[in-house]
ROLODO-903886 format. One record per residue: residue in one letter; x, z, y of N, C-alpha, C in turn. Coordinates in steps of 0.05 Angstrom, whole numbers, plus 5000, padded with zeros to 4 digits. Layout:
# residues N
aXZYXZYXZY...
//
This chain:
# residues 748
x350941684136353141874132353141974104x355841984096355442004060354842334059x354242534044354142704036356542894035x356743114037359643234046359343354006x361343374006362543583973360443823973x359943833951358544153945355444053957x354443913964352443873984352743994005x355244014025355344154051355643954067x353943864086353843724109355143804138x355743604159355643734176353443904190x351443954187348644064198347744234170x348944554173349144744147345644884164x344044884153341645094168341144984194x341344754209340644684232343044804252x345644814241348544994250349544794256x352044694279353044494290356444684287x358044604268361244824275361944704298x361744374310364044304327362344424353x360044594357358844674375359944994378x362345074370363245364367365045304391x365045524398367345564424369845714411x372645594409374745834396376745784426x375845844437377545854467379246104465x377446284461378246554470379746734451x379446524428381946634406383646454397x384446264416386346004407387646214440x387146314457388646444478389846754472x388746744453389447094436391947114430x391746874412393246844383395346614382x394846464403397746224414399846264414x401846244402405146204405406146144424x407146274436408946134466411946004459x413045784455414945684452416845734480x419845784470421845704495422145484491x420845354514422045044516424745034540x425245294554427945324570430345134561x431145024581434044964572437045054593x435445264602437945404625440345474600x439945504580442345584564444445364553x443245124566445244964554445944744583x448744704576450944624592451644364583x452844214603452143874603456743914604x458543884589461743884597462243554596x463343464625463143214625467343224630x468043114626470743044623472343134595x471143144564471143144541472742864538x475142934525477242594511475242504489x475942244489475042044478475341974450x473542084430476042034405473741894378x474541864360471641714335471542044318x470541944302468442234291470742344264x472442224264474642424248475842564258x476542614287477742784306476042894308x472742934315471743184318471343394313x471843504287473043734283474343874296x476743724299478943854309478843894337x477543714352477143834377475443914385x473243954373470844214373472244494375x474444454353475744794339476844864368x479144604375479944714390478144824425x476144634431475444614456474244934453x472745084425471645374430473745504434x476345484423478745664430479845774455x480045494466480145514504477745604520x475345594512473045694520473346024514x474146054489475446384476477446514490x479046444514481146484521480146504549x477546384558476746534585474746654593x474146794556472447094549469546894549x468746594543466646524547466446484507x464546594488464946664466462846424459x463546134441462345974426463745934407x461845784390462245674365461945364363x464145214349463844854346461744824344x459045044318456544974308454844904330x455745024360453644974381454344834398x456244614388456544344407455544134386x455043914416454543704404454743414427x456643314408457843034415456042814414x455542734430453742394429455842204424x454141934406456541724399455541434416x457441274416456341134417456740884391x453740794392453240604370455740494361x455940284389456640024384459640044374x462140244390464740334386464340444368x462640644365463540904335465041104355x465741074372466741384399465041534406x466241714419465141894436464041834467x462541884470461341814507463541954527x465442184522466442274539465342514552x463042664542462242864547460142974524x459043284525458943504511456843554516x454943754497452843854503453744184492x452644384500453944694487450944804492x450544984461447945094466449845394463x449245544489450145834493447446054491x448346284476446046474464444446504491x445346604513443246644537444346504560x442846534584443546294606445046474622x444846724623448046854640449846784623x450146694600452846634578453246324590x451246124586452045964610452245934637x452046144652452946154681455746244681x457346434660459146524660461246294650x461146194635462345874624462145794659x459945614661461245524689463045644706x463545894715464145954726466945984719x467846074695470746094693471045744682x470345584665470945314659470845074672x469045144688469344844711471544854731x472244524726475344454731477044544723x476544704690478944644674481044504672x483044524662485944314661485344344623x484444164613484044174588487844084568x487343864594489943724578490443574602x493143494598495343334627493643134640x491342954625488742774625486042744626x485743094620483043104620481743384630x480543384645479243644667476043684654x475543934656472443984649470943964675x468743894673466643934702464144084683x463444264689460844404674458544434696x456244374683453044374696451144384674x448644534688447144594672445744324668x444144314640443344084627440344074653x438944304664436544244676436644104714x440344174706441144104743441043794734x441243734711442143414711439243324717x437543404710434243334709433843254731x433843534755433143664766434143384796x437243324782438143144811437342794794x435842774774435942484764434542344782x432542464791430942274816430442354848x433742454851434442564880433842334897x432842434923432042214942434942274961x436241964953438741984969439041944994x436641925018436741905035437642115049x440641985072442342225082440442365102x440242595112439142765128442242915135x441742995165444143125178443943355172x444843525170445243875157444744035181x443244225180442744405214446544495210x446844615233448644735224449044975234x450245085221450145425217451145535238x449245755248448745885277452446065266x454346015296457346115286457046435301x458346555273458146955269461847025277x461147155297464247245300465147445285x467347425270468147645251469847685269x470648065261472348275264474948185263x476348145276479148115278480048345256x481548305232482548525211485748635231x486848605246489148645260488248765296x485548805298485448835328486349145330x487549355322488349525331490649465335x492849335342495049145344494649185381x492249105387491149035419490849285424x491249525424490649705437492049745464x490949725485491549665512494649945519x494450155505495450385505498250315489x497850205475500850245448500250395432x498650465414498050715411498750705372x498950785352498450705331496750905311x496450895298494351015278494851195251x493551335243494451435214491751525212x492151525181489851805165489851935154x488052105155488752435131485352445122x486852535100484452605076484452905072x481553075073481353305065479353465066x479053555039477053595028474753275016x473053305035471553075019471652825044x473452955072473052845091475452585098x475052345094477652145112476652145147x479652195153479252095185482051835196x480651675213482551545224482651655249x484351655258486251735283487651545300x487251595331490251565343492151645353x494451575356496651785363498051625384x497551815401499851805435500451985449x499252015479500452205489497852495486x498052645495495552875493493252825498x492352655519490552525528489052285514x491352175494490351995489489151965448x490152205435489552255414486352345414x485352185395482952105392482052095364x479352125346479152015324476851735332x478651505304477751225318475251195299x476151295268473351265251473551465239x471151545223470851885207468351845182x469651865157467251795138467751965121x465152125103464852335088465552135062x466252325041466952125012466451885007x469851875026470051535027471251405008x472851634984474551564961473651754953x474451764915474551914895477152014892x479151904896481051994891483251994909x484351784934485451744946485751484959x486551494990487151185000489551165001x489950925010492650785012492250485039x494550495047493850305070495250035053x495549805061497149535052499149565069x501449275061504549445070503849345101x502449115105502749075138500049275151x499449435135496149495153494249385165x493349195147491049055144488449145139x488949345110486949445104487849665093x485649855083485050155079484450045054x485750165034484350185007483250424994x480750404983479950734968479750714941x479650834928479850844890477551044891x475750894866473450994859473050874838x470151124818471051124795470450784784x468650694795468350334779470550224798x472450234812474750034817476250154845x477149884860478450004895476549894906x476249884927474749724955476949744979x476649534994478649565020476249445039x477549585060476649605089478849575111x476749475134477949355155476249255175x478149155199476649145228475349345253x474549355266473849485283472049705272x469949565257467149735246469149895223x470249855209472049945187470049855157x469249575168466249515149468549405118x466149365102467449245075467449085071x470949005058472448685062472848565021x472448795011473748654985473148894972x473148774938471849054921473448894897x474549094879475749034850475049224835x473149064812472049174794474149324762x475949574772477249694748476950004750x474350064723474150244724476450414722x475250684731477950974724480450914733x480350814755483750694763485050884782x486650864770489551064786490851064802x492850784796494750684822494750454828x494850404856495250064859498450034880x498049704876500749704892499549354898x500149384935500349094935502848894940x502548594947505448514949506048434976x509048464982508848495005507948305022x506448085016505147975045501148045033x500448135025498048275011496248075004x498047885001495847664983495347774959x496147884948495448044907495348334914x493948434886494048704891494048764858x495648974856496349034823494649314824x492649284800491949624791492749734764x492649944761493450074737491650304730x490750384707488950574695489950744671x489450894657490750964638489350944621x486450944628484550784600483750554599x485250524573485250114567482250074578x481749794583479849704592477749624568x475949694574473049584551471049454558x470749244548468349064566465949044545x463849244552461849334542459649054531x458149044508456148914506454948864538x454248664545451948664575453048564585x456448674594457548744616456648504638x456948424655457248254684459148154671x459747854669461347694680461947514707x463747394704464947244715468047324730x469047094746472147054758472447304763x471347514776471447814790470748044765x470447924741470348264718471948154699x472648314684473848374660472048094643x473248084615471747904595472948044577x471448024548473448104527475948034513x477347884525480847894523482347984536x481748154556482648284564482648694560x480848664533480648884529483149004521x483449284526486249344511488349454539x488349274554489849294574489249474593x491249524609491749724630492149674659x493249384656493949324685492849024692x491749064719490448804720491948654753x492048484760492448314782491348114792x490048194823487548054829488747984852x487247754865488147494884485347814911x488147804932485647974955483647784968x483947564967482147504990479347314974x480447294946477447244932476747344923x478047654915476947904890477347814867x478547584853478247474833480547564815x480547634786481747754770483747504759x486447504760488547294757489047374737x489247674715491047684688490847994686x490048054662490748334658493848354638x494548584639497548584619497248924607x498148884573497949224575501449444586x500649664577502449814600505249854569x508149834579509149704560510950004556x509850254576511950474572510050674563x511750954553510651134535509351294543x507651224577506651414590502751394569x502451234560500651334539500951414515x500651634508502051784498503851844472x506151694493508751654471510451854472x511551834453513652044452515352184465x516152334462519052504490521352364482x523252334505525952214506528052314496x528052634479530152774462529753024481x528553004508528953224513527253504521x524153404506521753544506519653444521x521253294535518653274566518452954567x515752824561514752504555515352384588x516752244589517852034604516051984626x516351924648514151834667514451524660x511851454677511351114668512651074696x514150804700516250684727513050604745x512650644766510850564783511850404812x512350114809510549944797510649854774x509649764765510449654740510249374735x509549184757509948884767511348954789x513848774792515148774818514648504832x515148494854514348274873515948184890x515847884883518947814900518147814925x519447774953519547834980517547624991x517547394983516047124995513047094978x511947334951509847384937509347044917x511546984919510946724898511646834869x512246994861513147074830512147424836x512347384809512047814796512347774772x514547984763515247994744516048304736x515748334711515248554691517648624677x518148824665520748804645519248844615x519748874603519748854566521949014559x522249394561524749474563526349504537x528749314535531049274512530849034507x529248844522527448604519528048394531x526148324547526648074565525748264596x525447994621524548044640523047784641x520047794648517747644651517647564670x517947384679516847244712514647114713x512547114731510246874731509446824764x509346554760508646434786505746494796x505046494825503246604840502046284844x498746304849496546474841496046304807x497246224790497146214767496746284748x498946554753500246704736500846674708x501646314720503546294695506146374688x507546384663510246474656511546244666x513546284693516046014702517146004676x517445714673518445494649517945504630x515445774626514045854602515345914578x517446064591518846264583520446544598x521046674580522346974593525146914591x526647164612528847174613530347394590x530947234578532547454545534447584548x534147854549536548004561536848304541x538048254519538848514496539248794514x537248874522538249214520536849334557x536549074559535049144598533749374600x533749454621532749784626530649724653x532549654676529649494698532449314714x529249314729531049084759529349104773x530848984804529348914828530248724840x527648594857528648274867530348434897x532148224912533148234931530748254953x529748354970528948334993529448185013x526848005036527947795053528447895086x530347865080531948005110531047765134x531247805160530947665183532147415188x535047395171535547215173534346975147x534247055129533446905102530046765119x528346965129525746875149526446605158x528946705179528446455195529646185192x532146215174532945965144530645885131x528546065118526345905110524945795130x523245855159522245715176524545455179x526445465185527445175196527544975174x527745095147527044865121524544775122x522544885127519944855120519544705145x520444775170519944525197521044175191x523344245158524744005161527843945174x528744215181530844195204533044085186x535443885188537343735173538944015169x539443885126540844085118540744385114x537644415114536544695118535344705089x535444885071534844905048532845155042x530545245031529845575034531445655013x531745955020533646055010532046204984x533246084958531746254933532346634930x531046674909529846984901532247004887x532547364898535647414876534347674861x534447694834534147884817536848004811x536648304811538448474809538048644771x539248644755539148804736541248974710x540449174703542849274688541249284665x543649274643543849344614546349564606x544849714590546649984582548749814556x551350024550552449994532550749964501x552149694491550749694465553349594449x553649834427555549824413558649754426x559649504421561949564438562349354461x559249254474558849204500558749324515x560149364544560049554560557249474578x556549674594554249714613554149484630x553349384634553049084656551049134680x551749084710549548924724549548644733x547748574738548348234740545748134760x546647994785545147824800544747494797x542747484796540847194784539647174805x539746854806538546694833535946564816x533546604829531946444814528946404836x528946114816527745994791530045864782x532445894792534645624775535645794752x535746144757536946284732539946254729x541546194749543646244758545046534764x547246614751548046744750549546774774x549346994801551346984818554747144814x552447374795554847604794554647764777x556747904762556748094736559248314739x558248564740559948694740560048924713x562048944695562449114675562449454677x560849564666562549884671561750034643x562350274646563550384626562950744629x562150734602562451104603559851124629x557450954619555050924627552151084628x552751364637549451364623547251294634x546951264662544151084678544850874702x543950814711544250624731541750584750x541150634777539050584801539750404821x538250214824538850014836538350024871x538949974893538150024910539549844925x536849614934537449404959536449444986x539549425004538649475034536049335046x535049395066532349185061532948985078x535148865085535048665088536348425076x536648585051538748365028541248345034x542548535050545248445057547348625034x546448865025548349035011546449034981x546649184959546649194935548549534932x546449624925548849944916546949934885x548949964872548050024845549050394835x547950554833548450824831549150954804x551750914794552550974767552851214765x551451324743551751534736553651564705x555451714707557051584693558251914674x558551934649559552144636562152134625x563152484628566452424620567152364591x568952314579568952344556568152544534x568252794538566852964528564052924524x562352904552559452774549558553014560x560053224568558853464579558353534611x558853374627558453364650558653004659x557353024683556152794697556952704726x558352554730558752454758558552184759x558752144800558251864801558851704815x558551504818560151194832558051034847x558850984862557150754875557850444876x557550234865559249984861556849784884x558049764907556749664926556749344935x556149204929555448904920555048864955x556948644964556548484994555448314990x553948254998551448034982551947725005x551947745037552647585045554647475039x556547525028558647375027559847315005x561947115004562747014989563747014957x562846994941562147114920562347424901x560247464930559147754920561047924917x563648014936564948144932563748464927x564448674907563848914899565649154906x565249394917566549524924566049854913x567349954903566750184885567950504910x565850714912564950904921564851174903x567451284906568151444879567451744887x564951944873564252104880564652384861x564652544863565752754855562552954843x560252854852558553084844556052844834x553653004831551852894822549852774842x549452484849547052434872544252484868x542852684877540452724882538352474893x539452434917538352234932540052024950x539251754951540251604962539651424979x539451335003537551175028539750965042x539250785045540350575065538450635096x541150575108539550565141537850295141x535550335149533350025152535849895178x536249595168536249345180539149435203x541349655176543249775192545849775165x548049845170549949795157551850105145x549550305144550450555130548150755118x549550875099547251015084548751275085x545351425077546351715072546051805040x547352045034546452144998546152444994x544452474982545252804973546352904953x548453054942548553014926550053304920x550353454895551153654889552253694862x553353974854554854024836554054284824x551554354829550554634826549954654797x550254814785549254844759546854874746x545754914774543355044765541154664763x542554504771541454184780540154094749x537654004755536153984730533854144721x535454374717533754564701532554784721x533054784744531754934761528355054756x528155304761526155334757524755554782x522455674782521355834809523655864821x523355884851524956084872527756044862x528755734839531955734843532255554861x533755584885534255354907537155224896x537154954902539854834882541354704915x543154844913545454804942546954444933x546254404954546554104963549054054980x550153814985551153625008550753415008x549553335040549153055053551653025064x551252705068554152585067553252265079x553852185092553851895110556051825113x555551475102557351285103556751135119x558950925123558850635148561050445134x560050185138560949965133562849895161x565949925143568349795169569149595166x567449405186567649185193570949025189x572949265202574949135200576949195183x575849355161576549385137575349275111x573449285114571949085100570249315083x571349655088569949765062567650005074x566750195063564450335069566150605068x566550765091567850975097566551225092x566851465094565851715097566051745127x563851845137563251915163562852075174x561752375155561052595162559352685133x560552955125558653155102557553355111x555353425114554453705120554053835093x556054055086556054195061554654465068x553154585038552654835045549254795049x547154535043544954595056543454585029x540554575026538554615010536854325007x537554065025537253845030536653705003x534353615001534253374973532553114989x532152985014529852905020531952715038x531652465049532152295062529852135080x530052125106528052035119529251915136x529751635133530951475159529451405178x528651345201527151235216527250945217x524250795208524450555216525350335235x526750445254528650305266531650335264x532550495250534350565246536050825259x538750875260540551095278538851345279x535951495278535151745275534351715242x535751975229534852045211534752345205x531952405184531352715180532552775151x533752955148534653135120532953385112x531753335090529153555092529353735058x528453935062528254115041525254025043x523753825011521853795009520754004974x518054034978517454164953518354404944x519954564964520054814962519455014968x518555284959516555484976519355654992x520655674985522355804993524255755018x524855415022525955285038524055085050x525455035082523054815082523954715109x527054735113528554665140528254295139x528554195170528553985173530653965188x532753785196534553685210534653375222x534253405251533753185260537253085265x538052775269540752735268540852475278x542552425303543952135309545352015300x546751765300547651725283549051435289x548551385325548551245337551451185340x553251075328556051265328558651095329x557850915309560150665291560650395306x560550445338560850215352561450305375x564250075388565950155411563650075441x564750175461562350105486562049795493x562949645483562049395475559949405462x560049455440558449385410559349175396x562049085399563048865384564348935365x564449255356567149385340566449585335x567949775311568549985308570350165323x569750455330571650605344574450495334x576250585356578850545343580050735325x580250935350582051125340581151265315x582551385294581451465277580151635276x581751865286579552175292577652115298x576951975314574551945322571451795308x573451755277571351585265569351815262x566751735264564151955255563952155273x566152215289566052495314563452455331x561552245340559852175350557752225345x557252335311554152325303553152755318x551552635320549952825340547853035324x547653265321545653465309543153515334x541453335331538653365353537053675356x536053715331534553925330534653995296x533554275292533554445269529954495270x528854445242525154515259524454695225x521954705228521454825200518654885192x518154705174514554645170514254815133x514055035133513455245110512655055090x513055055062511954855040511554685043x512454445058512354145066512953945045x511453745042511353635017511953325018x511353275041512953035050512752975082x515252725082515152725107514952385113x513652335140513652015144513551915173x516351725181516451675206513451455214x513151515241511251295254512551075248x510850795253512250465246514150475274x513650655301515050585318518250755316x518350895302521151035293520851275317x518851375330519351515348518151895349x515951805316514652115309514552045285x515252345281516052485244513252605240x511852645224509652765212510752845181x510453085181510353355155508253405141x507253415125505053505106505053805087x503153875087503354075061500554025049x500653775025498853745009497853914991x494554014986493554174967493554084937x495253774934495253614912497253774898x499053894913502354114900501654344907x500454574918500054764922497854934942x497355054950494955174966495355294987x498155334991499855555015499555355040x497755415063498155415089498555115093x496754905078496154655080494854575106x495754215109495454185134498253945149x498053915172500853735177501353775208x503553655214505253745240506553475240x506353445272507853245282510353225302x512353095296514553105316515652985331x517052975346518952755364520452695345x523152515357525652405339527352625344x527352895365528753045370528853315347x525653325343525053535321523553775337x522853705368520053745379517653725375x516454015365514253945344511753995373x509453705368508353605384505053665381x504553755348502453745344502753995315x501154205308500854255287498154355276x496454315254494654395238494554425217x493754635215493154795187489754805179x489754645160487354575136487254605119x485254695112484154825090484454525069x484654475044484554295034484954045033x487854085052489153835059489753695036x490353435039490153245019493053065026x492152895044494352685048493952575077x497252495084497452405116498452115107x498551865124499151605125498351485148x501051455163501051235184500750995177x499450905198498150535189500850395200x502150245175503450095184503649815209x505249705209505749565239505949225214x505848995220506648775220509048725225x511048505207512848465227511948335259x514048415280514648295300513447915306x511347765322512647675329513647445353x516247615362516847565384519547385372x520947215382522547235373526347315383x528047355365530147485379530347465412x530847145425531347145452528247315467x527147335458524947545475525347825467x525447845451526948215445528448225464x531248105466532948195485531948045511x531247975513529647885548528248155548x527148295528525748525539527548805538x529448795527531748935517532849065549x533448755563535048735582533548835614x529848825611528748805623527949125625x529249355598528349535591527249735617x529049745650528449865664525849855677x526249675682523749465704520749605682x520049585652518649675638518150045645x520750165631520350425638519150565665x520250455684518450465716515750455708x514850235703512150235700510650435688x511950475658511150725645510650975663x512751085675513051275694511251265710x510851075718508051075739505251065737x505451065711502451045689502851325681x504651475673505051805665504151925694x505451885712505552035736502251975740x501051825748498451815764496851835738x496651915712494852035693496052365694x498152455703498452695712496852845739x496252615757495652655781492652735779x491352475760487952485754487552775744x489252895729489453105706489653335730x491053345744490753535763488453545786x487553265795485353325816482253315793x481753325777479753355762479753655745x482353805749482454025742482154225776x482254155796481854205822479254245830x477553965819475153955822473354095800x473854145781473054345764473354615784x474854755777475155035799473255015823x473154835843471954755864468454845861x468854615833465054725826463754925817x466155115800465355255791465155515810x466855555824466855685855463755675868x463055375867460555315890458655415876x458355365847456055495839456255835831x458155995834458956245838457356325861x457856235882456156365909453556235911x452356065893449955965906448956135889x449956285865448356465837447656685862x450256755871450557035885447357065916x447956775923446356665947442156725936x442156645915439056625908438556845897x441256985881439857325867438857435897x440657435918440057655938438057595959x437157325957434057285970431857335952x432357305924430657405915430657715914x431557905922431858175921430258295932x428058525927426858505959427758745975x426458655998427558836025428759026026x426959226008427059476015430559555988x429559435964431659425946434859355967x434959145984436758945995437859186014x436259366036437459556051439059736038x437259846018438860066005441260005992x441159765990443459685972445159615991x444859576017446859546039448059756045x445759996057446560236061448260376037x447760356010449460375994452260355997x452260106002455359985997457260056017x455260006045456660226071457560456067x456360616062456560876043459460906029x458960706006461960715985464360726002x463660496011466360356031467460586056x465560806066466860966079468161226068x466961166034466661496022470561376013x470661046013473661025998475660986014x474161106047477260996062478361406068x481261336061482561646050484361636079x484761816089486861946112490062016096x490661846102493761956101496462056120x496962356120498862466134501362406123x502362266152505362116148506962306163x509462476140511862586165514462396162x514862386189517062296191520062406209x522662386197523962526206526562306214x526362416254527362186258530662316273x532762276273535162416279536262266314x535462366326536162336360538762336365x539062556351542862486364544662686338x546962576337548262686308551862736329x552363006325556563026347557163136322x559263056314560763116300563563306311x563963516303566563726321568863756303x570863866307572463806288573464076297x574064236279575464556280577964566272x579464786293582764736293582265066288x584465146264584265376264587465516269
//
């Protein structure tokens, strides 16, 4: 062995170094490397291109990755080539800062639509590992022990008929049922079940609550939890009417914090900013946020001191939930197709000066035209969405409304007017009428009256019919799934500017469509009342006229209305006098500070409120008949809010309605005989009550006096003997009885 440098050998003093132990500080002092590769993502359906296009489609592929809040850079991809072509392999490698950054990529990017040709599929680079030497041998799958879920509609089955509502108050929700005395019950009861308020869906499916990180809905029997949407500080929602979507709104833009949770169900950061979001109900999944496009954050006043309310909804929803669309006000109107929410033709409808609109509603018959298309039936077409909208005078265009059929964007109808200052749109709900509510100023500009230009929608091109009114309309209602409306409407001076304890004197007024005139008549005015409130009954012919929101007034008027058809039902009365002579005044009732009012789904009870949300006076609610027979009343402390659970449509179809229509007697018997013998139980169980309480009266009386003793028991006999002779009293009876009576007669 040669000699080491310096004369240092391996063997320094009889010293061995490779005989040192450095275990215990090579374990001290070791570097731990991440050799992890959960952060990186394998994108296999990448186009095919040579290495002068990659640039460009690096830039672009992080852009679209940027657009579903998943945040990369080109610098952290990387393309494999191949040799022999000089191409691309057709797929990607992405190194993402942490591995929730690639779980969140998967989750919004796989099965991308990149391009008309090419779809993303995303996996983690360790799943590729992980399945490279999968043992493909098939094995049969156990299969999964089957869990019966809650029927979301079984209160529908209630053996009774019975239907439901809730009230909120104080910190308390209760569900309820409502029938006969006997049969009102509470069905569920939960302490701060919302932060702020519920709301039911339009068929009553589910209960929704708002709380401060988002809504939750509930449903079923247990009233267990069905769905949660993550928007903080939210305010209002609105769903569409078959409750596949649900729209929320907040007034503070949305911020998606460093950290936050991703994926399909939260916010990402492109969506910051915004106010309104729309989520798919039955996956929780977030479809599009949009910001809020009116001055209710805090924009300016309208000239006249007081900042504008924001329009609530602020997505409208066509009847069949395949579109919602927005306005852009002076702008366009936005449409986007469901569950996409893309822009139809990927573009807006351009309309100089638009103020709003509303889609037509799908009436019974349009239902069952779409069922027989969709069966295939010859010559059966579904019937498209009609948008209703006005534009104000601009310069020396006069005020326009105009009906559009769409997705074709066909114009059905346009009507001109003039000497314009607002316009309210109002479709019967079953698409048959169109009342557009002009409010219209004189030339001066100093007073205000108005018109009604009433659009026949079934028929033949849209004939319009103008309703020439003399005062100002307050309020305006169509009869549900009926052919007349009522209005309120007045001339008071005091209208507007009202302030404490000024009551502004009103007249209601009902119209009817004459069949064999073709036009919408006056039928009856009740002048002289305090009325601003319209309450039709969901079945139609009963409706309530109510002084709502006033401390001072607070009358209700129940009213028939049953009227505009000969004892056939194939016609209008004849004679003239007699048009409207029929409608009927039921009852007069009166619920002190009542704040709103809302028929049952069966059109047969009125419920009144006096919410602590408007004032503090003698809160609480009351229930009524259709007569104005008040059935139920309570007064609570910290009443909040009442809501009947809506009904589903029907379904039976027409020939079974009237099979049961016709059958109506044979039914009511039965009823009667189910009242009568729950009257009967009610009385022999109130019989047998008394009975027992009797029996155990003398058996109390029976054991005090054996336990008494003897000598106590005589005296107390001899006592009572005693009383009983000291209280019997002698009474001297005279009586004067006349034996014989001659009468003489003197002659003088």
């Amino acid at each position: 062995m040669a000699p080491a440098p310096n004369g240092v050998g391996p063997h320094v003093n009889g010293f061995d170094e490779d005989d040192i132990d450095y275990s215990d500080i090579d374990a001290k002092y070791q570097v731990e490397y991440d050799e992890g590769l959960d952060n990186v993502v394998v994108v296999d359906g990448v186009p095919v291109i040579d290495k002068s296009k990659a640039e460009k489609l690096l830039t672009r592929i992080a852009k679209e990755f940027g657009k579903k809040g998943s945040q990369v850079r080109a610098d952290d991809m990387f393309i494999p080539w191949d040799e022999k072509t000089g191409k691309s392999k057709g797929y990607m490698f992405v190194d993402f800062k942490t591995a929730d950054d690639a779980a969140y990529a998967i989750g919004v990017m796989h099965g991308y639509q990149f391009d008309s040709k090419h779809r993303f599929y995303l996996n983690r680079f360790t799943e590729i590992e992980k399945y490279a030497n999968l043992d493909e041998t098939y094995h049969e799958p156990e299969p999964e022990p089957y869990t019966q879920k809650e029927h979301l509609r079984a209160w529908l089955g209630d053996p009774q008929g019975r239907d439901q509502y809730v009230t909120y108050r104080g910190d308390d929700v209760e569900i309820n049922w409502h029938g006969k005395p006997s049969q009102c019950e509470v069905a569920y009861k939960k302490v701060n079940w919302t932060d702020l308020y519920v709301s039911w869906s339009p068929l009553g499916t589910y209960l929704a609550s708002l709380h401060r990180p988002g809504v939750r809905l509930w449903g079923g029997s247990s009233w267990s939890h069905q769905q949660r949407f993550a928007h903080p500080l939210v305010r209002l929602l609105d769903f569409s009417p078959n409750e596949n979507y649900l729209v929320t709104w907040s007034h503070d833009p949305i911020v998606v914090p460093e950290g936050a949770q991703q994926g399909p169900q939260f916010f990402s950061p492109e969506d910051e900013g915004n106010n309104i979001a729309v989520w798919d109900v039955k996956t929780g999944n977030l479809l599009r946020t949009f910001p809020s496009t009116y001055p209710e954050q805090g924009g300016a006043d309208d000239g006249t001191g007081k900042k504008p309310q924001m329009p609530w909804p602020a997505l409208k929803w066509s009847a069949d939930d395949k579109y919602v669309a927005r306005v852009t006000p002076g702008q366009q109107i936005s449409v986007y197709e469901l569950p996409s929410m893309g822009l139809v033709d990927k573009k807006s409808i351009k309309i100089e000066g638009v103020v709003d609109f509303e889609w037509c509603p799908l009436g019974d018959k349009d239902r069952e035209e779409d069922g027989k298309a969709a069966a295939g039936a010859k010559g059966k077409k579904a019937r498209q969405n009609l948008l209703a909208f006005w534009t104000p005078e601009v310069a020396n265009q006069p005020a326009r409304v105009t009906v559009m059929e769409f997705p074709s964007r066909q114009i059905m109808r346009q009507k001109n007017l003039f000497n314009v200052t607002e316009c309210k749109l109002y479709w019967q709900n079953q698409g048959d009428f169109l009342c557009v509510q002009v409010d219209r100023h004189t030339k001066t500009k100093k007073s205000i009256f108005c018109n009604l230009e009433i659009f026949r929608v079934r028929e033949k091109d849209f004939p319009v019919e103008v309703v020439e009114l003399k005062d100002t309309v307050v309020n305006f209602s169509w009869e549900p799934k009926g052919e007349r409306f009522a209005l309120v409407s007045s001339n008071d001076p005091n209208l507007g500017n009202s302030g404490p304890g000024v009551t502004i004197k009103t007249d209601v007024s009902f119209y009817a469509h004459d069949r064999s005139k073709g036009n919408f008549r006056l039928l009856k005015t009740l002048p002289g009342r305090t009325s601003n409130t319209i309450r039709w009954s969901p079945k139609g012919r009963h409706v309530v006229i109510a002084t709502v929101g006033s401390t001072s007034k607070s009358e209700l008027e129940f009213w028939d209305l049953d009227f505009n058809h000969d004892d056939s039902g194939k016609g209008p009365v004849k004679d003239k006098d007699e048009w409207g002579s029929v409608i009927q005044h039921l009852g007069t009732a009166d619920h002190y500070a009542v704040t709103d009012a809302e028929w049952d789904p069966s059109g047969r009870y009125l419920a009144t409120s006096a919410s602590a949300w408007r004032h503090t006076i003698e809160n609480g609610y009351a229930i009524w008949d259709f007569k104005g027979t008040e059935l139920a009343k309570n007064i609570l402390d910290r009443f909040k809010q009442f809501l009947w659970r809506p009904r589903p449509r029907t379904l039976l179809s027409k020939e079974q309605q009237r099979l049961i229509r016709r059958n109506l007697k044979e039914y009511s018997r039965q009823f009667d005989e189910e009242d009568a013998a729950e009257e009967s139980n009610v009385s022999a169980e109130l019989v047998a009550q008394r009975k027992r309480l009797v029996d155990e009266w003398n058996a109390w009386r029976i054991r005090c006096r054996d336990e008494m003793p003897a000598a106590l028991r005589k005296k107390s006999g001899e006592g009572k003997k005693k009383q009983e002779e000291e209280e019997k009293e002698e009474i001297e009876l005279w009586v004067d009885e006349v034996i014989e009576q001659i009468e003489e007669e003197i002659v003088e």
